[in-house]
Kinemage of the C-alpha trace (Angstrom):
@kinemage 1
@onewidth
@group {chain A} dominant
@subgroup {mainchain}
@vectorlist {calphas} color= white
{ca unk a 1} P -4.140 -50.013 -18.189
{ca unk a 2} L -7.454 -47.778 -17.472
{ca unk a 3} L -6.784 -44.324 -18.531
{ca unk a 4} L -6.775 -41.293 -15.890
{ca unk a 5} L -10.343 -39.597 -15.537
{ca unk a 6} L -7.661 -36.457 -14.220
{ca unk a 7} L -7.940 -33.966 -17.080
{ca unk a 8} L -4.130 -33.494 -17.566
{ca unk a 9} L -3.282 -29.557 -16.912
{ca unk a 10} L -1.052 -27.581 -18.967
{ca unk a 11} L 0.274 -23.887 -17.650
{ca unk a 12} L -0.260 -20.960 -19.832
{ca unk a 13} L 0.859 -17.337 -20.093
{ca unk a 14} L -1.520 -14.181 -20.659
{ca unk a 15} L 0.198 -11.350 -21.093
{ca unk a 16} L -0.575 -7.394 -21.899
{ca unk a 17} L 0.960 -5.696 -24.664
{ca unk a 18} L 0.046 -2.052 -23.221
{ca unk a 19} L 1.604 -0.374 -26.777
{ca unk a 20} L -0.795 -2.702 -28.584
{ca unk a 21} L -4.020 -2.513 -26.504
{ca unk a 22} L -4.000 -6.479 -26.871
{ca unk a 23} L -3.622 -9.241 -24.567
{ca unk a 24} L -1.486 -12.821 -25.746
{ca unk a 25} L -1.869 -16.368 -24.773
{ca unk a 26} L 0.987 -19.038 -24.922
{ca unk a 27} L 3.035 -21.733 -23.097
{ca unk a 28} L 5.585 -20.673 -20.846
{ca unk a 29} L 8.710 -21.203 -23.041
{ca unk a 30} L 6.514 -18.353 -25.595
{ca unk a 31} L 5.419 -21.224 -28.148
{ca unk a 32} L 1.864 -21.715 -29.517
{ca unk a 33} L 0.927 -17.789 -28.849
{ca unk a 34} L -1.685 -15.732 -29.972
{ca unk a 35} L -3.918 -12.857 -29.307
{ca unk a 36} L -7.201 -13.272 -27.853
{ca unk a 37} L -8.468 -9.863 -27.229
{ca unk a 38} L -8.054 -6.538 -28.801
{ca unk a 39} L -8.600 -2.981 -28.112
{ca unk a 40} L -8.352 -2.899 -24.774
{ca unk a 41} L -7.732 0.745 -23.003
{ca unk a 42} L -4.163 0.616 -22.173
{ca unk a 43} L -3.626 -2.837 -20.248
{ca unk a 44} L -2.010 -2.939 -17.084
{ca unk a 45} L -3.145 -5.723 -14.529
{ca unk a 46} L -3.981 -9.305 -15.296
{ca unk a 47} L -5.092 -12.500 -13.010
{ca unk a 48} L -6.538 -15.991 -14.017
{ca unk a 49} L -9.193 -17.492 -12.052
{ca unk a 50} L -8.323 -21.170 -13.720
{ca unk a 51} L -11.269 -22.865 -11.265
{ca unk a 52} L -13.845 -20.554 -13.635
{ca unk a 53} L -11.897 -19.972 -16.830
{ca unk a 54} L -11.798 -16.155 -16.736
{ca unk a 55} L -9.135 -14.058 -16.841
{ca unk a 56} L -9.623 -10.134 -15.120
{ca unk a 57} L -7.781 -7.235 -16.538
{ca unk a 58} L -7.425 -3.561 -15.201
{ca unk a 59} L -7.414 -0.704 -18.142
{ca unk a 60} L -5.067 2.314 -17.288
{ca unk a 61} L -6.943 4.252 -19.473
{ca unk a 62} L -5.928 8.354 -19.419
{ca unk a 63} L -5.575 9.612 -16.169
{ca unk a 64} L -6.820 13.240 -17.099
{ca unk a 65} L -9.556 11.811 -18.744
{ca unk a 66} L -10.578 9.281 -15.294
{ca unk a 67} L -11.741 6.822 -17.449
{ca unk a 68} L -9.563 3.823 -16.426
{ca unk a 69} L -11.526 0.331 -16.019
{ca unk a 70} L -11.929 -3.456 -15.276
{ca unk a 71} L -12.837 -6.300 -17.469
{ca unk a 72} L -13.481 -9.892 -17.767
{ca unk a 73} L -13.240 -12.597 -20.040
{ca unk a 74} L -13.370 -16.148 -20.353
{ca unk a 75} L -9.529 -17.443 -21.049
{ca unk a 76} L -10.484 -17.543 -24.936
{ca unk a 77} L -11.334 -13.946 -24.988
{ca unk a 78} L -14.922 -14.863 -24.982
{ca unk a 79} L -17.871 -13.353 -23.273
{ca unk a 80} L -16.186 -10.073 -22.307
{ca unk a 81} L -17.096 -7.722 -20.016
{ca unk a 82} L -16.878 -4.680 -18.069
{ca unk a 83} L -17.531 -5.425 -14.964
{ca unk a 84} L -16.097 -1.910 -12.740
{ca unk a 85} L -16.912 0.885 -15.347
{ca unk a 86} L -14.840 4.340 -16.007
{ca unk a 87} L -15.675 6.620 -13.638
{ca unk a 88} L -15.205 3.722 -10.632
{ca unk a 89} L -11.591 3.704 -10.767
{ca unk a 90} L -8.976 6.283 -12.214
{ca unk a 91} L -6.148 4.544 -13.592
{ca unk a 92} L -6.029 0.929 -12.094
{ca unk a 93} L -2.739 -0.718 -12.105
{ca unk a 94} L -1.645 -4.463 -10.742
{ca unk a 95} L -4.812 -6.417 -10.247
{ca unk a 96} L -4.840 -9.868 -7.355
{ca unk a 97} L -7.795 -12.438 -7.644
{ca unk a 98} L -8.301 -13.513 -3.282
{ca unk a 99} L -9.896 -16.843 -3.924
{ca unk a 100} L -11.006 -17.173 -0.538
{ca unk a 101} L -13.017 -13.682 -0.368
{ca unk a 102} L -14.299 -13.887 -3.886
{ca unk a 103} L -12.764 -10.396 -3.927
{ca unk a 104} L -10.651 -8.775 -6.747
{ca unk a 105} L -8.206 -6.400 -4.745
{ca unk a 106} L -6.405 -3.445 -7.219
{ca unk a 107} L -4.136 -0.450 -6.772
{ca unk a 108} L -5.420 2.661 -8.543
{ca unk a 109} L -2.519 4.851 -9.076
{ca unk a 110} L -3.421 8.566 -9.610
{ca unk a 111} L -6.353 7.680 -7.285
{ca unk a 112} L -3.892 7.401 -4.511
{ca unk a 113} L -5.971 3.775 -3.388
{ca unk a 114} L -5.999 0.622 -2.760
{ca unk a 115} L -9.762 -0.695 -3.823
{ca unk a 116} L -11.587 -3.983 -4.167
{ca unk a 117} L -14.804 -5.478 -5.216
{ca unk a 118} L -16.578 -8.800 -6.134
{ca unk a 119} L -15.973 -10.657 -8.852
{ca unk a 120} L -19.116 -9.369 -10.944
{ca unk a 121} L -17.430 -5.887 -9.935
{ca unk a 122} L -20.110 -5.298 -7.451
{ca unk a 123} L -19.786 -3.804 -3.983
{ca unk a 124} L -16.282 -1.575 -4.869
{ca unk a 125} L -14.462 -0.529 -2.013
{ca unk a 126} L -11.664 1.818 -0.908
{ca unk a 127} L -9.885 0.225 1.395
{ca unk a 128} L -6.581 2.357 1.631
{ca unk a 129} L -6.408 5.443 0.552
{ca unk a 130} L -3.248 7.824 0.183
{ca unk a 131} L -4.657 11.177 -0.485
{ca unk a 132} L -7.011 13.061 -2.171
{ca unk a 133} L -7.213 15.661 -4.926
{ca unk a 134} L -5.135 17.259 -7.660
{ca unk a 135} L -2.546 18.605 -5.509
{ca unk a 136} L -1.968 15.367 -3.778
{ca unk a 137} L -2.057 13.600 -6.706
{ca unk a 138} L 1.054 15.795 -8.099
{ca unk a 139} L 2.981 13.873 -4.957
{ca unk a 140} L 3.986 10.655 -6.668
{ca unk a 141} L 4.704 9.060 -3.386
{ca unk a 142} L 1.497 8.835 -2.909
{ca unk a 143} L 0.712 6.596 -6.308
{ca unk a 144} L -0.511 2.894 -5.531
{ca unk a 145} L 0.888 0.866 -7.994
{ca unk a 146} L 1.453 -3.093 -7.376
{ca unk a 147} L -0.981 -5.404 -5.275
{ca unk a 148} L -1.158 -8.790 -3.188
{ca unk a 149} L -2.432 -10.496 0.053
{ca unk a 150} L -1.776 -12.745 2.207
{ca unk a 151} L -4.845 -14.905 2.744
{ca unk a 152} L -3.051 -16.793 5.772
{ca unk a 153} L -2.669 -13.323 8.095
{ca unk a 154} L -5.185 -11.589 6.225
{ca unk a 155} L -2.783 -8.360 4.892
{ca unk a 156} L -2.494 -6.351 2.228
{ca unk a 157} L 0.698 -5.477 0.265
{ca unk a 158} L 0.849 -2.569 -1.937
{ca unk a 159} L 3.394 -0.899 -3.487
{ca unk a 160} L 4.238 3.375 -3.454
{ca unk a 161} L 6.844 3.723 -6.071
{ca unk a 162} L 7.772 7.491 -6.247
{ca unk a 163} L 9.021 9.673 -9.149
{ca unk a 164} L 10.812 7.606 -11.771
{ca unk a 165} L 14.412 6.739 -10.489
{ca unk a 166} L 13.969 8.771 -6.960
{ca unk a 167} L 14.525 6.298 -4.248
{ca unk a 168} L 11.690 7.369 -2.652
{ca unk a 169} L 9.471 3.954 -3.291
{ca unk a 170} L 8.356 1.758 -0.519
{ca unk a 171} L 6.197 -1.098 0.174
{ca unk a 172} L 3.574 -1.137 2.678
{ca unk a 173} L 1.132 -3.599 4.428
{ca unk a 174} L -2.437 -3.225 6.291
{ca unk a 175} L -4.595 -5.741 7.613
{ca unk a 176} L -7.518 -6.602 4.834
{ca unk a 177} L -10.135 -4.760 7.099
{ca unk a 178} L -9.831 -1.669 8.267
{ca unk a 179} L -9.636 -1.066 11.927
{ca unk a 180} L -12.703 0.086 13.788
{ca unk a 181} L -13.695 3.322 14.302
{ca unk a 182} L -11.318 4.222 11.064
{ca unk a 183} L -11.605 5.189 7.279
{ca unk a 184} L -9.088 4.167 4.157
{ca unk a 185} L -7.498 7.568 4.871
{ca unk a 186} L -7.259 7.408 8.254
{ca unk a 187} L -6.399 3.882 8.977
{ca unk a 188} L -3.889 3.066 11.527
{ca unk a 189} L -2.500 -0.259 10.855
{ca unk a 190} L -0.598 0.718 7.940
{ca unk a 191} L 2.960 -0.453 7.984
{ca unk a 192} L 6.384 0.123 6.105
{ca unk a 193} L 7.845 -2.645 5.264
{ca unk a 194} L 10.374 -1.282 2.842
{ca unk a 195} L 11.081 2.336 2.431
{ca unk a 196} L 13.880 4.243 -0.116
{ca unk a 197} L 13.476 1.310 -2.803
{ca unk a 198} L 14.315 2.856 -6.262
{ca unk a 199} L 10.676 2.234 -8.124
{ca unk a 200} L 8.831 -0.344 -6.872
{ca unk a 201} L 6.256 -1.655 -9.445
{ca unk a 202} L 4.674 -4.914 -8.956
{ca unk a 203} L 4.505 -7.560 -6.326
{ca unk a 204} L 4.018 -11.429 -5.974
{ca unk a 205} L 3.529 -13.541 -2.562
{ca unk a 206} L 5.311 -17.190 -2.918
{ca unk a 207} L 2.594 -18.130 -0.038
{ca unk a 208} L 4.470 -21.572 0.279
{ca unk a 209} L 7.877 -19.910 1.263
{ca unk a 210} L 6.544 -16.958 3.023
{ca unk a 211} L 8.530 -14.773 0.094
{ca unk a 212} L 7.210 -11.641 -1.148
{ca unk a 213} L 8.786 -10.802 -4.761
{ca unk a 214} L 8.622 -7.208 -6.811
{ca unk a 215} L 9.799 -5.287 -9.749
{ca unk a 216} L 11.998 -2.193 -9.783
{ca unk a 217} L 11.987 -0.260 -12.570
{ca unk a 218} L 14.579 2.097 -10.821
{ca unk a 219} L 18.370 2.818 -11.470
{ca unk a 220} L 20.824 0.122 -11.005
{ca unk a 221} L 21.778 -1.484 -9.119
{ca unk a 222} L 19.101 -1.812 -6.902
{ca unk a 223} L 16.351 -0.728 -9.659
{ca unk a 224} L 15.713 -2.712 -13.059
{ca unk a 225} L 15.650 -5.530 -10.882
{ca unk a 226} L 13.827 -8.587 -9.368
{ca unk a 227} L 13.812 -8.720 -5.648
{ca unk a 228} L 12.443 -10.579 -2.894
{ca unk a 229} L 12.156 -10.638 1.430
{ca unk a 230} L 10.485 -12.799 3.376
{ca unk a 231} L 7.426 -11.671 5.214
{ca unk a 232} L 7.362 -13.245 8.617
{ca unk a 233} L 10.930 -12.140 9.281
{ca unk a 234} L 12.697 -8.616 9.324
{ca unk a 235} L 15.653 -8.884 6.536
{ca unk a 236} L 17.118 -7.110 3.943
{ca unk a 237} L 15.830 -7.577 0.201
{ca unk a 238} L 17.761 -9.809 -2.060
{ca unk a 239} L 17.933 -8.441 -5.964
{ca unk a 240} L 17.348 -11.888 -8.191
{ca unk a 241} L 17.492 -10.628 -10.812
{ca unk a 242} L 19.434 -7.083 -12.774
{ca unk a 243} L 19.435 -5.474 -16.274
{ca unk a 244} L 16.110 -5.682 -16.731
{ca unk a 245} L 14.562 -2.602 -19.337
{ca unk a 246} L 11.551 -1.303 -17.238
{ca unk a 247} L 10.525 -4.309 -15.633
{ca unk a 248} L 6.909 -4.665 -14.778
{ca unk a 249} L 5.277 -8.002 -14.625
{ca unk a 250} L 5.903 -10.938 -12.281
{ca unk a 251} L 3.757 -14.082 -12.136
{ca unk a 252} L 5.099 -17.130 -9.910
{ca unk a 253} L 4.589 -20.590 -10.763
{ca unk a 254} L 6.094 -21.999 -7.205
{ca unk a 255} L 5.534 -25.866 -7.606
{ca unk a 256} L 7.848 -25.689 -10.737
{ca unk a 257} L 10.411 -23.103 -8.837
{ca unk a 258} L 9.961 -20.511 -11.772
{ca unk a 259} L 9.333 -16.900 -12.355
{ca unk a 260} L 8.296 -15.009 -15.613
{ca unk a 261} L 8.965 -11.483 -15.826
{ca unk a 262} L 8.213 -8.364 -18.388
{ca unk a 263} L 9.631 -4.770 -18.981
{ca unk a 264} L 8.975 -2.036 -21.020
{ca unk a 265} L 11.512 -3.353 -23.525
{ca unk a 266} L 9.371 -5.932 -24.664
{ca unk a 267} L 10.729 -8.879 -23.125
{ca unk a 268} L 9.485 -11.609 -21.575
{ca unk a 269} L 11.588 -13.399 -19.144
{ca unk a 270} L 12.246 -16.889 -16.871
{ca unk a 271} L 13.927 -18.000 -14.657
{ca unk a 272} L 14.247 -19.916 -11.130
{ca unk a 273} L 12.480 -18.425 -7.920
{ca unk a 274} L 15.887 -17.650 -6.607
{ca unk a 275} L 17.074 -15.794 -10.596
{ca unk a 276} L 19.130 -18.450 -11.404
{ca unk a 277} L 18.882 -20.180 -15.390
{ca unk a 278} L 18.019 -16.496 -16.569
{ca unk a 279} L 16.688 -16.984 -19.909
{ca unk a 280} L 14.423 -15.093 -23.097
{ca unk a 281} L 10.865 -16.080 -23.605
{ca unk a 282} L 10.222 -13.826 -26.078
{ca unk a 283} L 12.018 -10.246 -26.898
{ca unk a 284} L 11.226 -7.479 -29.211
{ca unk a 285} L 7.224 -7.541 -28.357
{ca unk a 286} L 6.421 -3.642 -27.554
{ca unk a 287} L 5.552 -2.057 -24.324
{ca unk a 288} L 4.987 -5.267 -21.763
{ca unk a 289} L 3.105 -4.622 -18.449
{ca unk a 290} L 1.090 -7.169 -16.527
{ca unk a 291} L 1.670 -10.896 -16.670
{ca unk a 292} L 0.233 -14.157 -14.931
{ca unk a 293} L 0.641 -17.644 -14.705
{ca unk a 294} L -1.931 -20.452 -14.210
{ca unk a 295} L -2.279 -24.481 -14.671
{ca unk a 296} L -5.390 -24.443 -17.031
């Protein structure tokens, strides 16, 4: 029988250790892993772009300092660069690639925005913006923290999470551009989706279900948790997922009807889109924040 000319795909994990400035590679059930990049600024964000081999990373950096950044790499750590430079953005957080715009899309939390840019880094826009200045930025309802769109109806989803444990976190949407005749801060398409969540943190879009997933790191037992809604439809969120330790991180791999989730504890986590067959990837691995999933 003639072999395949399909190059067979396997999926991979790359994950941020934020206590260890590193990010990790390995297979979903946490074999074959290792590091392929070091001293990075406090990692936050990560995406693959599998179709070019890179991975794109946001460094939190020091927000007194403003020095947060973004960088890119092919998936081997390779060729690294910086391709949005300290200064740009203050303390970048959840990161989303938008294949069809060639646009990276980013929430910059102590820079109260919601910002994009190409994928060279070029042409960086504000495209939400939730207030301005060192006063402001003392109001942590105003911090930008996870990111997504929705590439069908062209909307952004962003997350507000609040002071730790204050039920003050909520989840808001825009359309991608803003409306005419308005700025980032004065935009008036923004919507409220979700309001009063415990701590909001970062978001995923199952684009196949219409399901929009997040983290709470928040107080049970709504918080430490793994919810989801759908986004065509007006109804209450459904918690997947409970006792996590901080959780951060969410990557969906929907063909395979799994989830992989990280927290603060150091944990890395699986399970089925709707939280069933709960199990340990890995445990015991430092400060976890950003994760993502791609067929490589």
């Amino acid at each position: 029988m003639k072999a395949s000319s399909k190059a067979i795909s396997t999926g991979r994990l790359f994950l941020l250790e934020f206590s260890a400035d590193r990010i990790q590679s390995m297979n979903p059930d946490g074999s074959d892993r290792g590091t392929i990049l070091t001293n990075c600024h406090r990692p936050d964000g990560i995406v693959v772009d599998a179709d070019e081999g890179r991975i794109f990373w946001t460094n939190m950096g020091i927000d007194e300092l403003d020095d947060g950044s973004i960088e890119s790499a092919n998936l081997d750590g390779s060729d690294r660069k910086v391709i949005v430079s300290q200064g740009v953005t203050r303390t970048p957080k959840q990161v989303h690639l938008d294949k069809e715009s060639g646009k990276l899309y980013w929430s910059d939390r102590e820079g109260m925005r919601v910002m994009r840019a190409n994928l060279d880094g070029s042409q960086v826009e504000t495209v939400v913006e939730t207030g301005r200045g060192d006063e402001d930025r003392r109001d942590r309802t105003r911090w930008c923290v996870g990111i997504t769109v929705d590439p069908k109806l062209r909307k952004i989803y962003w997350t507000q999470k609040g002071p730790p444990k204050g039920g003050l976190g909520r989840i808001c949407r825009a359309n991608v551009d803003i409306p005419e005749g308005r700025s980032a801060a004065s935009r008036s398409d923004i919507e409220v989706v979700f309001d009063n969540l415990p701590e909001p943190v970062d978001l995923a879009l199952d684009l196949t279900n219409r399901l929009l997933y997040w983290t709470d790191r928040g107080d049970p037992p709504r918080g430490n948790s793994v919810n989801r809604a759908p986004i065509d439809t007006k109804a209450a969120p459904e918690i997947l997922i409970t006792n996590l330790m901080e959780g951060i991180g969410i990557a969906l791999d929907v063909p395979a009807n799994r989830m992989f989730i990280t927290d603060l504890g150091g944990s890395v986590y699986s399970a089925n889109l709707d939280g069933t067959n709960q199990r340990n990837v890995l445990s015991g691995q430092g400060y976890l924040t950003g994760i993502a999933f791609a067929e490589i």
